[in-house]
C-alpha positions in Angstrom: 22.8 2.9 11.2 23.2 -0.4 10.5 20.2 -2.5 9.1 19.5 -6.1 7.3 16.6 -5.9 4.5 14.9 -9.5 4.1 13.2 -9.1 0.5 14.3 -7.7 -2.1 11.7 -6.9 -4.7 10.2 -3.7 -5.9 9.9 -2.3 -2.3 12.3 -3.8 -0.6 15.1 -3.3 -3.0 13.9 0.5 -3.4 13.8 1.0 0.2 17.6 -0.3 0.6 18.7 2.1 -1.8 17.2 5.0 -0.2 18.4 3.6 3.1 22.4 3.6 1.5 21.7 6.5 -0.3 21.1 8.1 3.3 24.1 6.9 4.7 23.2 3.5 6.2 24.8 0.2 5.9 22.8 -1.7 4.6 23.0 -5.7 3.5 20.2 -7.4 2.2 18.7 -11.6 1.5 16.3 -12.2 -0.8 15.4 -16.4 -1.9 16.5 -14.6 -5.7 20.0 -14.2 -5.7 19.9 -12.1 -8.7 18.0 -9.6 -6.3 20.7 -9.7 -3.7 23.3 -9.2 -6.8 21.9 -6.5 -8.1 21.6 -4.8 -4.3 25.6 -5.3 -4.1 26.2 -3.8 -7.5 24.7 -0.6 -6.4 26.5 -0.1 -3.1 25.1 -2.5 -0.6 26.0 -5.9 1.1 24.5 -9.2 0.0 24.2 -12.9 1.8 22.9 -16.1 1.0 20.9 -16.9 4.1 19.3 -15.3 7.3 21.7 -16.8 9.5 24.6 -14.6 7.0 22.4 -11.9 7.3 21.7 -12.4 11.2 25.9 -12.9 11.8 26.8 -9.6 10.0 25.2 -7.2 12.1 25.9 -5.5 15.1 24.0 -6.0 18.5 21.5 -4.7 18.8 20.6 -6.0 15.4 17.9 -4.5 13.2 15.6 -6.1 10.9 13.7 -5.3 8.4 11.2 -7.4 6.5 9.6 -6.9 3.3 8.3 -10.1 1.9 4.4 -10.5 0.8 2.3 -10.6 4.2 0.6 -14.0 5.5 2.7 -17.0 5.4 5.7 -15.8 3.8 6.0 -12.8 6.5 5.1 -15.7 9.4 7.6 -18.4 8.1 10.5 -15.3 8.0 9.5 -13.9 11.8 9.3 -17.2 13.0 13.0 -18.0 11.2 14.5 -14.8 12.7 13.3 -15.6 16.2 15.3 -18.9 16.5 18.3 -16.4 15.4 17.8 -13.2 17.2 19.0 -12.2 20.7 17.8 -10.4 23.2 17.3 -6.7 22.4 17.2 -7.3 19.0 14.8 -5.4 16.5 12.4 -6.9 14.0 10.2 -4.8 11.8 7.5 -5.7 9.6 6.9 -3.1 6.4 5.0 -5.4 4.7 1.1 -5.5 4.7 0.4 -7.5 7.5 -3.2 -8.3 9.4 -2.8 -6.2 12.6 -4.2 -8.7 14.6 -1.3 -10.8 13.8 1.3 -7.9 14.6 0.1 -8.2 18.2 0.3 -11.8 18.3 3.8 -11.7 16.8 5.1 -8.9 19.2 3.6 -10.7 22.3 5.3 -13.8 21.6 8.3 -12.3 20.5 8.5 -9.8 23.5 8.5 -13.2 25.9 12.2 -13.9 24.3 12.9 -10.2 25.1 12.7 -9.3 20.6 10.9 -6.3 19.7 8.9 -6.0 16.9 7.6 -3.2 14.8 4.8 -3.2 12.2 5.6 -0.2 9.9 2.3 0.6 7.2 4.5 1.7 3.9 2.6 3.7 1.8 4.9 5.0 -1.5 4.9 2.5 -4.0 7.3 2.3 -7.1 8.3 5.7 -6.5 9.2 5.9 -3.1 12.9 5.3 -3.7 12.4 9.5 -5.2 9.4 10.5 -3.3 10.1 9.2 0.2 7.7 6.5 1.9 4.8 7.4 4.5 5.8 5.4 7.5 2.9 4.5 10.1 4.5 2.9 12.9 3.5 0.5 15.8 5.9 -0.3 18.6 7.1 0.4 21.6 8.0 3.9 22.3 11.9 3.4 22.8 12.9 0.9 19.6 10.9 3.6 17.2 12.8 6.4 18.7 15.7 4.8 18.7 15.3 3.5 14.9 14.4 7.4 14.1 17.5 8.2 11.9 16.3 4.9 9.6 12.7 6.6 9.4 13.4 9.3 8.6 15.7 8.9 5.6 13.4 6.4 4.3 10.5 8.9 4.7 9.6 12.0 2.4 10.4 14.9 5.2 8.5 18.4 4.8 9.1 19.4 1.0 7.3 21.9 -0.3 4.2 20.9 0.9 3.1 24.2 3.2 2.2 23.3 6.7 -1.6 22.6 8.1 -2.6 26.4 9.5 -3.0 25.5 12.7 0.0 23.2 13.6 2.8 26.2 14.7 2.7 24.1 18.4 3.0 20.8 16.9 6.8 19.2 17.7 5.5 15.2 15.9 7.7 13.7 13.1 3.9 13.3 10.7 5.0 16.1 9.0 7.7 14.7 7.7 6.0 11.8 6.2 6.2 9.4 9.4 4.7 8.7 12.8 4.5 6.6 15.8 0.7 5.4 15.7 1.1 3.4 19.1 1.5 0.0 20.2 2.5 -3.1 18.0 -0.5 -3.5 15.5 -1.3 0.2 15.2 0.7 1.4 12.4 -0.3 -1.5 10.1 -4.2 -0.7 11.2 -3.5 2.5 10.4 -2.1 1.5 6.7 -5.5 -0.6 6.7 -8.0 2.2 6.5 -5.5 4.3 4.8 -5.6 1.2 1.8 -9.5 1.1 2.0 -9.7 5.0 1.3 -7.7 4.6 -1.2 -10.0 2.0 -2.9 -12.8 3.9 -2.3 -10.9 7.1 -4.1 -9.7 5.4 -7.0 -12.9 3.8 -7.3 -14.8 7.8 -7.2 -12.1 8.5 -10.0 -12.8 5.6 -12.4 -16.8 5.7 -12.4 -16.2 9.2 -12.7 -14.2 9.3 -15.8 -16.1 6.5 -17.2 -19.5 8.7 -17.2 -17.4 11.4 -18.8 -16.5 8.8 -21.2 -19.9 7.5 -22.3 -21.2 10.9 -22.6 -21.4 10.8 -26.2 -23.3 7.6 -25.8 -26.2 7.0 -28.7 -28.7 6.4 -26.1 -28.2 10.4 -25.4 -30.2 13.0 -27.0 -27.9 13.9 -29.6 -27.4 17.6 -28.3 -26.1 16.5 -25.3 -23.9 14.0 -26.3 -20.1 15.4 -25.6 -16.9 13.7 -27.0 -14.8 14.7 -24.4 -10.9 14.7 -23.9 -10.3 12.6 -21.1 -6.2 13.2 -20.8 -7.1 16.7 -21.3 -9.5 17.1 -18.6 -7.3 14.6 -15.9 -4.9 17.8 -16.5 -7.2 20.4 -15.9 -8.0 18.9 -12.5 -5.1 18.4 -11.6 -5.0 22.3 -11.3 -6.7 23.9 -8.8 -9.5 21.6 -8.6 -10.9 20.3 -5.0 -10.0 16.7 -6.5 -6.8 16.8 -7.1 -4.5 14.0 -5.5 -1.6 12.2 -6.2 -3.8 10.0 -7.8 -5.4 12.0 -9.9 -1.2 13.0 -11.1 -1.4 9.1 -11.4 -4.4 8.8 -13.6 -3.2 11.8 -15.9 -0.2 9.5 -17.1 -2.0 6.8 -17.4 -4.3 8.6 -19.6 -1.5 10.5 -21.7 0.3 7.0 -21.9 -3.0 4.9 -23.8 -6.3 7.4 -23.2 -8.5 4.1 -24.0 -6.3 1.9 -21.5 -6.7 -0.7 -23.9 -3.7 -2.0 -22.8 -5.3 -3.4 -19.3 -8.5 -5.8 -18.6 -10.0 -4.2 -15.7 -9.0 -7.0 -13.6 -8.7 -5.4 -10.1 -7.0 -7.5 -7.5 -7.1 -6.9 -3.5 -4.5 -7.3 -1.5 -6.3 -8.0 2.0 -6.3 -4.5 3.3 -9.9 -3.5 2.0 -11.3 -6.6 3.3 -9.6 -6.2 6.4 -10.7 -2.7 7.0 -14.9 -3.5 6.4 -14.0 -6.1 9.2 -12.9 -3.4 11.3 -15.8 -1.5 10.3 -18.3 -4.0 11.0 -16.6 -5.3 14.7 -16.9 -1.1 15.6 -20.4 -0.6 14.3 -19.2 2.2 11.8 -20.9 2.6 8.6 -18.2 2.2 4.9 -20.6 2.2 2.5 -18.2 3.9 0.0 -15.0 1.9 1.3 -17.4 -1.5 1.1 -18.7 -0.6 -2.8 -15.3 -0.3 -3.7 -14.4 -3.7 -2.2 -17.5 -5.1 -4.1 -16.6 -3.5 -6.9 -13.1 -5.0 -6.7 -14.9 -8.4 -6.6 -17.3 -7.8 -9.4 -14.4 -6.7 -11.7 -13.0 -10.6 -12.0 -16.6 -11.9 -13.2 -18.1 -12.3 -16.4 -21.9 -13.5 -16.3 -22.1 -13.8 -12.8 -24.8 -15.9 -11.0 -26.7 -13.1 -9.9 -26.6 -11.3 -13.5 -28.5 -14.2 -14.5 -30.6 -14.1 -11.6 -31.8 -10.6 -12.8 -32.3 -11.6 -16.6 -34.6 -14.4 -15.4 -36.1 -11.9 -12.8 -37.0 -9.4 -15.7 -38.2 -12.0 -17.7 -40.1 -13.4 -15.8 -42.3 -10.3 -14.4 -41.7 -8.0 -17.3 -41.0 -9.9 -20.2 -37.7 -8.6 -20.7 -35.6 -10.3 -23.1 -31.6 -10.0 -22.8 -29.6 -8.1 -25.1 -26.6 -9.7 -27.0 -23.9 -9.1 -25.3 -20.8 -7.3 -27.2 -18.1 -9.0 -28.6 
């Protein structure tokens, strides 16, 4: 098929190569023409400007956009609706707010332009592994964009089929899916980002207990000096927690097994917060999927309000007087 890739970055670009590699034609615009170079010097097309991109594709044309979600993604829809025809396709793989996916595809749909929100899950290493597509849309543009998902998806593998599923006929096992209408697949890719904050956030206090455990404040016969690469490794073996992120944290702690080399500065991207809201306008307890947001929030602090709050709390009804804090 033939397909237009707006943005060009670690994604985008990644995603077009798998796409060419598959066969497609693909020609790609990013605002960083060294981007759209680099796309041409490996096989694809390049252009300067939507309206290139828009005039070098076939009707029905077929969109993809993966710039950074909120105003960037809105500007670009917005941009492609003055250009698009009737019939034509655009799809959002970004990380949009749901809600706005059904806003967009409602006001697109009144100039007859479908749009699809596709939740891409993969990272870096999707271009190898395959992406997990969860798409939104109406039913007859994702089947008929089918030969696009499912090169840029992971397919079966080795990865043995659930028992249970000899009746199933879907596409989810390999690696993508029709969620339902516009706004669904990126809902999906919500919760799926908040379980993934609340797993990575199991994994680090986790490995941080292991790696206090030969903490003075211990008894000294149970204090263990323990070999955190060594036991990421074990894990991964057999063990009820193993995950592709656990395979993720075993490099990381082979690479630098202090992680010196990072400040535990964790950003958010939107999804976590988005998903709590969810949880909160359905009445459904997140208490894990909410700590990790919080703990997200507490990680770009130092001496917080409310840390003095509790000194002066302690002080006050205990007498408790504040240790120096490390340099």
């Amino acid at each position: 098929m033939q397909i237009g890739m707006i943005g060009l970055g670690k994604m985008g670009a990644n995603m077009a190569r798998r796409l060419i590699k598959g066969g497609h034609y693909c020609v790609g615009f990013d605002v960083n023409a060294t981007n759209v170079d680099n796309l041409k010097q490996e096989g694809g097309q390049g252009v300067g400007s939507l309206q290139e991109l828009v005039a070098s594709l076939p009707v029905p044309r077929i969109l993809w956009c993966m710039v950074p979600a909120g105003e960037l993604t809105e500007n670009t829809v917005t941009a492609l609706s003055e250009l698009l025809d009737e019939g034509d396709i655009i799809i959002d793989g970004g990380n949009s707010f749901y809600k706005d996916d059904a806003r967009r595809a409602k006001t697109l749909a009144t100039q007859g332009i479908h749009y699809l929100d596709v939740g891409t899950s993969g990272g870096v290493w999707g271009v190898e592994r395959g992406y997990c597509l969860m798409i939104g849309g109406p039913k007859q543009q994702v089947e008929l964009l089918d030969p696009i998902f499912k090169t840029l998806a992971p397919g079966k593998g080795d990865i043995d089929p659930t028992p249970g599923r000899d009746n199933f006929t879907g596409t989810a096992e390999q690696g993508y899916l029709h969620c339902g209408p516009a706004g669904s697949g990126h809902f999906v890719k919500m919760v799926h980002n908040g379980i993934e904050y609340g797993m990575m956030m199991a994994y680090a206090e986790g490995f941080d207990i292991m790696r206090n455990a030969d903490s003075e404040n211990l008894p000294e016969n149970l204090r263990f000096d323990l070999d955190l690469p060594e036991i990421a490794e074990v894990w991964r073996r057999g063990s009820v927690v193993g995950s592709w992120l656990l395979d993720l944290t075993a490099i990381a702690l082979v690479e630098n097994p202090d992680l010196s080399n990072y400040t535990g500065y964790v950003e958010d991207s939107g999804e976590g917060r988005w998903t709590v809201q969810a949880a909160i306008e359905e009445a459904v307890p997140a208490h894990v999927l909410t700590a990790a947001l919080f703990s997200r929030f507490r990680s770009r602090q130092q001496n917080t309000f409310s840390d003095k709050m509790i000194s002066a709390m302690r002080k006050q009804f205990g007498g408790h007087i504040e240790k120096t804090k490390p340099s």
